[in-house]
Structure formats: C-alpha cells, structure tokens
DRENLUMSE-821849 format. One line per 3 residues: their letters; for each residue x, y, z of N, C-alpha, C. Coordinates in steps of 0.05 Angstrom, whole numbers, plus 5000, padded with zeros to 4 digits. Layout:
REM residues N
a	X Y Z X Y Z X Y Z; ...
***
This chain:
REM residues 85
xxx	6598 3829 5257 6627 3832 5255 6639 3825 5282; 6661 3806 5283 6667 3802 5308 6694 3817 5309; 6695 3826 5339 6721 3851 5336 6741 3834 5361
xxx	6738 3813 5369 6756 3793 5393 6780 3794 5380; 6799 3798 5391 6826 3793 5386 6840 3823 5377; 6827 3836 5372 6830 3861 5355 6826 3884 5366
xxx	6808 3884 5389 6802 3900 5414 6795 3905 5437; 6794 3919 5456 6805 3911 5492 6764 3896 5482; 6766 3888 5508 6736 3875 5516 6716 3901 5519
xxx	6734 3918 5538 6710 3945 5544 6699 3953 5525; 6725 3960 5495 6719 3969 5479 6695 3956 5462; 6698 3932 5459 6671 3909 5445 6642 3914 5457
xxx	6644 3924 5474 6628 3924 5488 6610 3957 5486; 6626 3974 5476 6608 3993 5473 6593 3992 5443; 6582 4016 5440 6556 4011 5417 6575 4005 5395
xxx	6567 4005 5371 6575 3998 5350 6578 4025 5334; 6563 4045 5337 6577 4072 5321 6605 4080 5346; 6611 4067 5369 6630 4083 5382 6652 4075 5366
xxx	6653 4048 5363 6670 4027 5352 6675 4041 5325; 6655 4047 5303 6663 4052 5276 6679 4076 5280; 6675 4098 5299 6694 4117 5300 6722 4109 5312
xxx	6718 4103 5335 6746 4086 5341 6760 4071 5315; 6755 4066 5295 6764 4045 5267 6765 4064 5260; 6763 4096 5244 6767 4112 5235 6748 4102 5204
xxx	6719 4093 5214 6699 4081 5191 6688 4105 5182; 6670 4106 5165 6662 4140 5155 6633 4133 5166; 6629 4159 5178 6598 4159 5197 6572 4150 5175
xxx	6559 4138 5188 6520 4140 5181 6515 4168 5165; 6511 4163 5139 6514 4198 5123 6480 4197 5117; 6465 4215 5128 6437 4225 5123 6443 4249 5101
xxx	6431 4248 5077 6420 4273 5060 6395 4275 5063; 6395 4305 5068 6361 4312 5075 6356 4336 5052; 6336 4338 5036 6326 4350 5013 6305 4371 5033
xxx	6306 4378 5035 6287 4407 5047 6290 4438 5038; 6274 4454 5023 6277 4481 5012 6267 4500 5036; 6257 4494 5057 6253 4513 5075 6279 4511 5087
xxx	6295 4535 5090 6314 4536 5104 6313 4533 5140; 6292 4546 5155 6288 4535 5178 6286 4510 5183; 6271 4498 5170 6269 4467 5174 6293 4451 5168
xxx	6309 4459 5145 6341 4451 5141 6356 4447 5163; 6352 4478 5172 6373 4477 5198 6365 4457 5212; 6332 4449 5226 6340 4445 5248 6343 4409 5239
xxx	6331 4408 5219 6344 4377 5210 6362 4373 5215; 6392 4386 5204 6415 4387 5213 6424 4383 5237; 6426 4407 5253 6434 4409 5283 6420 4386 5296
xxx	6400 4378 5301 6388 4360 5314 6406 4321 5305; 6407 4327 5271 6413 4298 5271 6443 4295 5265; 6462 4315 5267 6492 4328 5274 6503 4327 5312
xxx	6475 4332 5313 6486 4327 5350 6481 4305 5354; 6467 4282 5342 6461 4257 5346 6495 4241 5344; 6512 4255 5326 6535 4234 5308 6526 4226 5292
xxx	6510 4240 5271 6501 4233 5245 6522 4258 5224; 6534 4248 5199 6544 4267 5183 6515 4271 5169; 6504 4298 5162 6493 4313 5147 6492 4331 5124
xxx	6489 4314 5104 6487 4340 5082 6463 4350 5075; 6460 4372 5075 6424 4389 5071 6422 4403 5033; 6419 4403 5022 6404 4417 4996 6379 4426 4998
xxx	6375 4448 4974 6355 4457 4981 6336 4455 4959; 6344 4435 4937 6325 4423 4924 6345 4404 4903; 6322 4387 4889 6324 4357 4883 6351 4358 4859
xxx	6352 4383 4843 6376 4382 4836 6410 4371 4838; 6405 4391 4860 6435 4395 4875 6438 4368 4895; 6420 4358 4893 6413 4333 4914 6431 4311 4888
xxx	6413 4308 4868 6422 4290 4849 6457 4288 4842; 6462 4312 4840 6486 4312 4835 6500 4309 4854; 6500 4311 4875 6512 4309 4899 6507 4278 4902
xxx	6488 4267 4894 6488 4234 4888 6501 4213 4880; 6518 4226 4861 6536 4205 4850 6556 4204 4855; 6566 4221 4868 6593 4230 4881 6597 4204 4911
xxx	6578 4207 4922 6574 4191 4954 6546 4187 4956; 6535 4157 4956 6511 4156 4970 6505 4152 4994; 6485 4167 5002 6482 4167 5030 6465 4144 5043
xxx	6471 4145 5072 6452 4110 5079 6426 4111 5090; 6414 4152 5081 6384 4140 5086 6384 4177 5076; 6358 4178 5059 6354 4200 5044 6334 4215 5059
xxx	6323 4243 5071 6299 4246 5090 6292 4273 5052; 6271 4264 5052 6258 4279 5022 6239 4293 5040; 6240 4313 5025 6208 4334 5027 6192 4322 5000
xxx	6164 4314 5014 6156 4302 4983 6137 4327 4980; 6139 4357 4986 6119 4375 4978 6138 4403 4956; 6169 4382 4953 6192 4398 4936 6176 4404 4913
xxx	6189 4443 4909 6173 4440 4883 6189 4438 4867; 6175 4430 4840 6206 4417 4826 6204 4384 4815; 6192 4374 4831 6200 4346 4837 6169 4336 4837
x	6160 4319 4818 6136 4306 4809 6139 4273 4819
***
C-alpha cells in the first residue's frame, strides 16, 4: 500500500501497525481458545501489551459462535480442548 501524498514522510516511515492505527484501521484480532483460565490470562495480557486486540473463550463453543460475527486473523487453539475431536 503506498501512503505518498496522503502522509508526512516521518509518518511512512514508521511500522505499518503504527500507520493502521493512525488510519483508525481495526487492529490484528487474535482469538485464543484456552479452558485453563491461567493460561487465558496470560495469553491475553502478554499479546494485549503487544497491540494485539484479544478475544479469549473458554471452549470451542462460544469460540464458534463468536465466529461468525468477526473473524479473526489468526486463531491460537488448545488442541488438548475437551470437547473438541
């Protein structure tokens, strides 16, 4: 995407998630499927302080349905969910 004409130079010049926020673009959305709640959290906080939007569930259900509403641009699964074959 070229952004010349449209914004200062400095600004082109920084990363490309600074830029999508500066455009008021909707963040990099991670859903992470995890039933251990400790491990939820720290999935969260860790990839929330990165400037990642995070949504956490706590199993494949609530995940699905929460699916069709917004998909996200990278899914982190527990593949030891029980529930889920």
């Amino acid at each position: 995407m070229n952004f010349k004409g449209l914004l200062p130079k400095t600004l082109i010049e920084k990363s490309a998630y600074k830029v999508m926020i500066i455009l008021d673009m909707e963040p990099y959305l991670i859903d992470s499927v995890e039933d251990d709640a400790d491990i939820a959290h720290i999935i969260n906080a860790t990839l929330t302080k990165q400037g990642y939007e995070v949504r956490t569930f706590p199993d494949g259900e609530s995940f699905l349905d929460s699916f069709a509403e917004r998909k996200p641009n990278m899914v982190l699964l527990d593949m030891m969910l029980p529930g889920i074959q």
